[in-house]
KOLKOL-392809 format. One line per 3 residues: for each residue x, y, z of N, C-alpha, C. Coordinates in pm, 1 decimal. Each point is the difference from the previous one (the first is absolute). Example, Ala and Ser with C-alpha at 12.3 -4.5 7.8 and 13.67 -1.06 7.14 Angstrom:
2
1319.0/-569.0/780.0/-89.0/119.0/0.0/90.0/120.0/0.0 | -35.0/105.0/-72.0/82.0/119.0/6.0/-77.0/109.0/73.0 $
END
This chain:
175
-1495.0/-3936.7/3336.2/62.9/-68.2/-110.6/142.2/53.6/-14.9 | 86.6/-97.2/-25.8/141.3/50.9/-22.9/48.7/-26.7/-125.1 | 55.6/95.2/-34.4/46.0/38.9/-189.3/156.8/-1.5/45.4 $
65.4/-80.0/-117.8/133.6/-11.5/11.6/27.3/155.3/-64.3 | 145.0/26.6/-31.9/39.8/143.7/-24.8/-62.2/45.7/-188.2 | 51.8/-159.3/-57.5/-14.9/55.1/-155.5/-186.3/12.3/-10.7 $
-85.7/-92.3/63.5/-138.8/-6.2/13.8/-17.2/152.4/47.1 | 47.3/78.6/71.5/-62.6/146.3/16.8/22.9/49.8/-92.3 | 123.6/-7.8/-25.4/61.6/61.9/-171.1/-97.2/-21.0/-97.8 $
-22.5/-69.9/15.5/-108.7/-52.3/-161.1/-119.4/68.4/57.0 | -73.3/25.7/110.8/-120.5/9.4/40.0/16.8/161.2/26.1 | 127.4/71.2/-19.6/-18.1/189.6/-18.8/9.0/7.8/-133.9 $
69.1/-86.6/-61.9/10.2/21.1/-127.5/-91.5/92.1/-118.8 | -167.5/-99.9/-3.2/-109.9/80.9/-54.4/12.2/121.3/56.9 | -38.7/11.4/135.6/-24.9/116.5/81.0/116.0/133.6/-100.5 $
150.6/-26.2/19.4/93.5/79.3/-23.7/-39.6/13.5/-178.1 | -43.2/-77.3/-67.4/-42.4/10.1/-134.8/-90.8/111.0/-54.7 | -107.3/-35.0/89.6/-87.3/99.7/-15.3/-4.7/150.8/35.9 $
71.1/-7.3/110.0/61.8/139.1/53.8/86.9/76.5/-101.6 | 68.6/-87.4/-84.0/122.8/110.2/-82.5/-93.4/-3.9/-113.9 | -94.1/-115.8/-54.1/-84.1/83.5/-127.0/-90.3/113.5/38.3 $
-43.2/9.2/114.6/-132.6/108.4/76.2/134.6/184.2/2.4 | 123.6/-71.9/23.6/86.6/82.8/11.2/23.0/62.2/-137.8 | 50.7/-91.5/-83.6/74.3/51.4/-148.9/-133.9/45.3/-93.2 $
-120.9/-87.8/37.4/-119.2/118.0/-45.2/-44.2/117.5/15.5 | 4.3/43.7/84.6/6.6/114.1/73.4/109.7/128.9/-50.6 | 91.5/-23.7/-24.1/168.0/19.7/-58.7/-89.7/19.0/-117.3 $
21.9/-85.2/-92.5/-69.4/26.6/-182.7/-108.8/62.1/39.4 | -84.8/-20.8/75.3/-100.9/87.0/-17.7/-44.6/172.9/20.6 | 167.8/4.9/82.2/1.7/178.9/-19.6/-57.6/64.9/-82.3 $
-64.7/111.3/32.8/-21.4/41.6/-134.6/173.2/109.1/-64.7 | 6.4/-16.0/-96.1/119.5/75.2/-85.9/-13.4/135.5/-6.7 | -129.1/72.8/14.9/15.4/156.8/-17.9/-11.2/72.4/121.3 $
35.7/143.5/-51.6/49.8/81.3/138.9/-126.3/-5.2/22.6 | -3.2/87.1/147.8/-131.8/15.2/57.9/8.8/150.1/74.0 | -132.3/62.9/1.3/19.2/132.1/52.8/-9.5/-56.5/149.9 $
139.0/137.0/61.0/33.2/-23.7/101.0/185.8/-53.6/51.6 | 6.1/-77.3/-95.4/145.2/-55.1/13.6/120.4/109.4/-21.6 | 106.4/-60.8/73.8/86.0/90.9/7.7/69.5/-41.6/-110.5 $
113.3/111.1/-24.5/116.9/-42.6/-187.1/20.4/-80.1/46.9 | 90.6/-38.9/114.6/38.8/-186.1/26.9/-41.0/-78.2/-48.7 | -126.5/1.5/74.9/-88.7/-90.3/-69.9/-68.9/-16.0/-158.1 $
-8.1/108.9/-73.4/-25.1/21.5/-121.7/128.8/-91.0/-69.9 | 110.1/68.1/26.9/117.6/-26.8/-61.9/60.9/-173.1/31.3 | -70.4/-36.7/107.0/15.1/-155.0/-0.1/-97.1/-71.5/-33.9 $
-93.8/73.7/-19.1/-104.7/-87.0/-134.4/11.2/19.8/-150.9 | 80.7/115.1/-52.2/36.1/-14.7/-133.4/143.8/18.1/-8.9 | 86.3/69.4/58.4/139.3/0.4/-47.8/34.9/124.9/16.7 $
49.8/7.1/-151.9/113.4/158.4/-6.9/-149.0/17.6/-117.3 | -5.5/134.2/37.3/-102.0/83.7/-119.8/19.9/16.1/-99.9 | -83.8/0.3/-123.8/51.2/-5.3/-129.0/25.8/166.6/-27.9 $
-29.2/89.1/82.1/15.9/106.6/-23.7/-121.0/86.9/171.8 | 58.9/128.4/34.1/-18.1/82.8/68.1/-37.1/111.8/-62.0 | -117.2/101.4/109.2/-10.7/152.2/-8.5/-31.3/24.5/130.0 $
46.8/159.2/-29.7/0.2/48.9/137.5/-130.5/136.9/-35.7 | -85.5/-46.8/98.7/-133.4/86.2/-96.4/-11.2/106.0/153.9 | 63.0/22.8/52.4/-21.3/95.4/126.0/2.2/-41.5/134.4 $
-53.0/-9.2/15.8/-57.3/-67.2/130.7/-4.8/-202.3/26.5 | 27.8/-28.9/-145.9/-58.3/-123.1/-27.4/110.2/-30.2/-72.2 | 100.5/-125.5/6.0/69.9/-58.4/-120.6/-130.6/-151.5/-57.1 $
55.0/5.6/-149.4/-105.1/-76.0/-26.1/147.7/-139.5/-10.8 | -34.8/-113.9/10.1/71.2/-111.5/-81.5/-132.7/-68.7/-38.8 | 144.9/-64.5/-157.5/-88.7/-50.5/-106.1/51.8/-158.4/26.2 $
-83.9/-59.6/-16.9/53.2/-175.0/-41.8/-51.7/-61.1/-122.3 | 28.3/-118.1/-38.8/-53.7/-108.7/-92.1/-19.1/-81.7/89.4 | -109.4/-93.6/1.9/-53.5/-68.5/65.9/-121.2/-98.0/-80.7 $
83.4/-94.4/-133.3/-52.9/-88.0/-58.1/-85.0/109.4/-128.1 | -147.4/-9.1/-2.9/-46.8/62.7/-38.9/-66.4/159.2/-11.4 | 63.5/38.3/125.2/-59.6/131.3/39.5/147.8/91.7/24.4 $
8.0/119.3/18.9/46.7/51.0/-5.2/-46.7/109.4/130.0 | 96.0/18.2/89.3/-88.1/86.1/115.8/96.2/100.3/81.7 | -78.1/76.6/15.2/30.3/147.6/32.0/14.8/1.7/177.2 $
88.4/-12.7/54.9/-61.6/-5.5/237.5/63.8/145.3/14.9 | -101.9/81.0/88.7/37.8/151.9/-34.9/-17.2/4.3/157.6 | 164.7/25.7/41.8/15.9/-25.6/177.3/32.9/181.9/20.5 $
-59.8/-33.5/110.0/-37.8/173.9/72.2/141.5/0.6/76.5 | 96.6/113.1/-48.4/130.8/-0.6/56.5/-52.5/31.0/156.8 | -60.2/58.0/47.7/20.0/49.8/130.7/-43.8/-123.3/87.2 $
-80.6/-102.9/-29.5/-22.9/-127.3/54.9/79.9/-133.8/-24.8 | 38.7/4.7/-126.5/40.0/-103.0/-71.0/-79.0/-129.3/-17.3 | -117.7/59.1/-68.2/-116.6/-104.8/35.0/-59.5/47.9/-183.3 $
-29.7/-148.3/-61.5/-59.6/51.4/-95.4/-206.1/14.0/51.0 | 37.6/138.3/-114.9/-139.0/66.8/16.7/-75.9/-37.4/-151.4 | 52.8/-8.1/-75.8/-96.6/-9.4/-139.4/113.2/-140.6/-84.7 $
-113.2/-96.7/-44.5/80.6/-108.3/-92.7/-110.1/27.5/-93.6 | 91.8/-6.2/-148.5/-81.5/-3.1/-132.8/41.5/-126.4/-42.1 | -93.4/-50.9/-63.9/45.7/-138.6/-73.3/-57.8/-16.7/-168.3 $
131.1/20.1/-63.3/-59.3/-16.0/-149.5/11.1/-124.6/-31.2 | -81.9/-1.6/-170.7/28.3/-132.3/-51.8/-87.3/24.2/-131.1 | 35.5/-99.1/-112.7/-54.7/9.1/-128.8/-104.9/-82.5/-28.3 $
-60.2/-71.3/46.7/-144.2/-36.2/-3.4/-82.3/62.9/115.8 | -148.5/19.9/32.2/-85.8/-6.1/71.8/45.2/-71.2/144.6 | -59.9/116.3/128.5/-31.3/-108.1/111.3/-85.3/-57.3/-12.2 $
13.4/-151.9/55.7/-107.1/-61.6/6.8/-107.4/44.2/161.5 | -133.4/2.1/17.3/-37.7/52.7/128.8/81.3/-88.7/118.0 | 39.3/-160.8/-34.9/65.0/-31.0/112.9/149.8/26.1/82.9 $
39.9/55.0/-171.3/147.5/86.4/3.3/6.1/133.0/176.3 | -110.9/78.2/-91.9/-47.2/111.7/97.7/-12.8/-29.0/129.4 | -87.0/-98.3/9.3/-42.7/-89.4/140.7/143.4/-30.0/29.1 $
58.3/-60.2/-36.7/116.6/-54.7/104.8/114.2/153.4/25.0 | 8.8/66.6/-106.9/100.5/38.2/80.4/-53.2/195.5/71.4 | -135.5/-2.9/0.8/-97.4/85.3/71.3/43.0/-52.4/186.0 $
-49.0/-105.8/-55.1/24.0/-134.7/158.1/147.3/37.7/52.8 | 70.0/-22.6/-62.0/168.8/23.9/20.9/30.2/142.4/71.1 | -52.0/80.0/-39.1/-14.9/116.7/59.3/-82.5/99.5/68.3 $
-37.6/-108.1/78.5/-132.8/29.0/77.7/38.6/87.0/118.8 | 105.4/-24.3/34.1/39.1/51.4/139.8/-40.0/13.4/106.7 | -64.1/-136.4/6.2/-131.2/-34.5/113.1/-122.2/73.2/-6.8 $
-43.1/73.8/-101.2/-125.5/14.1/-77.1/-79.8/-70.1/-82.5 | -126.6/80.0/5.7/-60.3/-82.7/-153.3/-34.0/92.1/-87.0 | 24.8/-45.5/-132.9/-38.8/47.3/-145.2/-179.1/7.5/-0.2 $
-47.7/113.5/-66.6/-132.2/-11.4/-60.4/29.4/-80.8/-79.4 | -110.3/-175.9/-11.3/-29.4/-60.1/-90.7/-5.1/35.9/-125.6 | -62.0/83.4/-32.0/26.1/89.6/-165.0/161.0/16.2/-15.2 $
59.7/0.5/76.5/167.2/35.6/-44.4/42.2/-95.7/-125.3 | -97.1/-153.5/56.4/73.4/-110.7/-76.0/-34.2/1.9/-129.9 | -103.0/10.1/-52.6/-89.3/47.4/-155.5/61.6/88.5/-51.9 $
-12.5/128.3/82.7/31.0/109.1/-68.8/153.5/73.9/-48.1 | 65.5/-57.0/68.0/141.0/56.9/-0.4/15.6/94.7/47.8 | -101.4/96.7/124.2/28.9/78.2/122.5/-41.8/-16.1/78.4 $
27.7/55.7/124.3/-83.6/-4.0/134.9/85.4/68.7/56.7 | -59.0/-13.8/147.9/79.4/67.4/121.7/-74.0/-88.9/78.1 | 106.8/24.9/147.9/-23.1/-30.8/109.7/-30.7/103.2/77.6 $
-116.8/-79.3/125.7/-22.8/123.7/83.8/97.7/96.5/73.6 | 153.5/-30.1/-20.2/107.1/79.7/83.6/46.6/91.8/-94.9 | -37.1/17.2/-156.1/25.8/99.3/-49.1/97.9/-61.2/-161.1 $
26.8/-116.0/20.9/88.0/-56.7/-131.1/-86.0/-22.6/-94.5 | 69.5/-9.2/-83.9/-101.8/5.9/-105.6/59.7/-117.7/-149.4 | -54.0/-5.6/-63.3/80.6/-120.2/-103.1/-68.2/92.1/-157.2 $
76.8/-24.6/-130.1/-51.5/23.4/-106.1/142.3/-85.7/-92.1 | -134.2/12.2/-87.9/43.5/-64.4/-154.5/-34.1/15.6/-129.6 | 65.6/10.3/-60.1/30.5/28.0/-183.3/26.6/-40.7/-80.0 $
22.2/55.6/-142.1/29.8/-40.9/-66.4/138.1/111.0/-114.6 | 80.6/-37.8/-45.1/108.4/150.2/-29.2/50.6/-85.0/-170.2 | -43.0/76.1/-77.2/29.6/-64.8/-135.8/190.1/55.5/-6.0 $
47.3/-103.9/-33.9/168.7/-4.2/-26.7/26.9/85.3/-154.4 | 121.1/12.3/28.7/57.7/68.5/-132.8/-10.3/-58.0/-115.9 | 16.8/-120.8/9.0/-66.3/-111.8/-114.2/-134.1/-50.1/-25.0 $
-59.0/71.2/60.5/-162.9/18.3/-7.3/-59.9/-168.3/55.8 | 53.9/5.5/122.8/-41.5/-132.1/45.2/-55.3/58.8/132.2 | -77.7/-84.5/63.5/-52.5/14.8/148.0/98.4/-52.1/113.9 $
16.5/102.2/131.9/34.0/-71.6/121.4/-104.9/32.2/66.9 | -1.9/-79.9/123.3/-140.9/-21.9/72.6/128.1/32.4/133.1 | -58.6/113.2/108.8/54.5/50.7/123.5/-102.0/-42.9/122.4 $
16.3/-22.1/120.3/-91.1/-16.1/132.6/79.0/80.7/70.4 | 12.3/131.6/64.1/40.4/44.8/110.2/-50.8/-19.7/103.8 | 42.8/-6.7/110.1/-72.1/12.1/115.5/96.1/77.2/92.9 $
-61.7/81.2/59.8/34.4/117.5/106.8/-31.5/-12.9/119.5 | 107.1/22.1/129.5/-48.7/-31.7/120.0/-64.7/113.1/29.7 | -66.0/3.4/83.5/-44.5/136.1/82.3/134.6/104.1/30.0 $
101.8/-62.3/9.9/91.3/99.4/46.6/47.3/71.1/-117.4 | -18.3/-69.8/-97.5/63.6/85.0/-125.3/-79.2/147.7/-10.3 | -125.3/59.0/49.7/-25.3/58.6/-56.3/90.1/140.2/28.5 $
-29.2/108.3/-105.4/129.6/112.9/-60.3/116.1/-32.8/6.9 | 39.1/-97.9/16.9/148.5/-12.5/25.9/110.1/4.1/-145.9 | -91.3/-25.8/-120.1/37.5/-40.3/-122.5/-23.5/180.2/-59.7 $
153.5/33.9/-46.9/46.1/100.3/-70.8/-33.6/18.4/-143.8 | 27.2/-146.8/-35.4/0.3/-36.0/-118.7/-43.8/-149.6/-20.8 | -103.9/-36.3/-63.2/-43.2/-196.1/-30.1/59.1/-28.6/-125.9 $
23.4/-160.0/3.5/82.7/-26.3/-104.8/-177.1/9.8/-108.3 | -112.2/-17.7/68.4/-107.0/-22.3/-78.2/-65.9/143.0/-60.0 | 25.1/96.6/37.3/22.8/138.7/-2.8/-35.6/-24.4/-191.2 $
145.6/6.5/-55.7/26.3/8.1/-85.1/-126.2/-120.6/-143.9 | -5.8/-60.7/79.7/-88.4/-108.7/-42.2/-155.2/37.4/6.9 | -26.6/74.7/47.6/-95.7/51.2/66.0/-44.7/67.6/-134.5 $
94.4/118.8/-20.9/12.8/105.2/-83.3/23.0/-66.8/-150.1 | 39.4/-80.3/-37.9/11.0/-55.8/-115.1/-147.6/-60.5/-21.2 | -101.8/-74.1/107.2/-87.9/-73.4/-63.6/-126.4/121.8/8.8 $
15.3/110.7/76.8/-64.4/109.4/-28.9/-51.1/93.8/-97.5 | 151.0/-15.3/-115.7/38.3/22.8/-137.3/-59.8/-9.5/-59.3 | -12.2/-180.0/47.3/-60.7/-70.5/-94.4/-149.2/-38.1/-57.9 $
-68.9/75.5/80.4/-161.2/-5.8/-1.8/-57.5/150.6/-13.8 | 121.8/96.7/-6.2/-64.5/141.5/14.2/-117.7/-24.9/-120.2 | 60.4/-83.0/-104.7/-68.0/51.4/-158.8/-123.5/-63.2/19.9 $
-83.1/-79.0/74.5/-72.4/-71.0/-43.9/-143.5/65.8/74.2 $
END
C-alpha cells in the first residue's frame, strides 16, 4: 500500500502522541524527595538552595521545604552521598505515606512489611527507618520518619533528632 507524505504524517501522529504523554508521565511522575544514596547534585537539583545547613562532623546536614514537610538529607562528606533523610511534618503519616517513601529508599532492597504500620523497620543490609512524634514549643505535634542507610551507621557526631530525642524523654520521665 502506498501512503502519500501528509497520510504518513497523520498515521505517526497517534503513535508520536502517545509517546510524549507515556514520556511527560513519567517526568510528573518523579518522585520529588531525596533518596538515600544520591549525590548533593542530585539532592540540590531536586530541591534547590537549602533553607539552611549544618556541619555535624563527618556529615553536613541540608534542610529544605518541600510543600508540607520539612526535611533534613544528611550527606556523608567523605562520599558525598546522602546517608540519613528525616522528614517532618504536622499531621500524622499516613501508613501509605511510609510505604511510598520506605519504597523510595529502598536502594534495591526490601523493607520488613511491619516498617509500613509501624513507623520502623530495617532492611536486611543493616538500614533501618524510625518514626515519631516531638511536641513544638507551642505545644503542638510534629510527626518525623527517618530513615538511615546502612552506611550511616557511627558516622553521626551529632543527630538533628538527638535533641528531640531528649526532649520527648523529659517528657514521660513523670509518669
Amino acid at each position: 500500500m502506498n501512503y502519500t507524505h501528509d497520510e504518513l504524517v497523520m498515521k505517526g501522529q497517534p503513535m508520536r502522541t502517545t509517546l510524549m504523554v507515556v514520556v511527560l508521565a513519567g517526568i510528573l511522575a518523579s518522585p520529588a524527595f531525596a533518596r538515600l544514596g544520591e549525590t548533593r547534585e542530585q539532592v540540590l537539583a531536586r530541591y534547590g538552595k537549602p533553607t539552611e545547613t549544618a556541619d555535624l562532623g563527618k556529615i553536613e546536614s541540608l534542610h529544605f521545604k518541600k510543600g508540607a514537610f520539612t526535611i533534613f538529607v544528611e550527606m556523608l562528606k567523605e562520599t558525598d552521598r546522602a546517608v540519613q533523610i528525616y522528614y517532618w511534618k504536622d499531621t500524622p503519616f499516613a501508613p501509605a505515606q511510609v510505604a511510598e517513601l520506605l519504597s523510595r529508599n529502598a536502594e534495591g532492597q526490601l523493607w520488613d512489611q511491619s516498617s509500613y504500620d509501624m513507623m520502623s523497620g530495617k532492611r536486611s543490609d543493616g538500614a533501618a527507618a524510625r518514626g515519631g512524634m516531638q511536641k513544638k514549643e507551642d505545644g503542638t505535634a510534629r510527626f518525623m520518619l527517618a530513615i538511615l542507610s546502612k552506611n550511616a551507621g557511627g558516622v553521626m557526631e551529632k543527630s538533628p533528632a538527638d535533641e528531640a530525642g531528649q526532649k520527648a524523654a523529659k517528657e514521660i520521665e513523670g509518669l
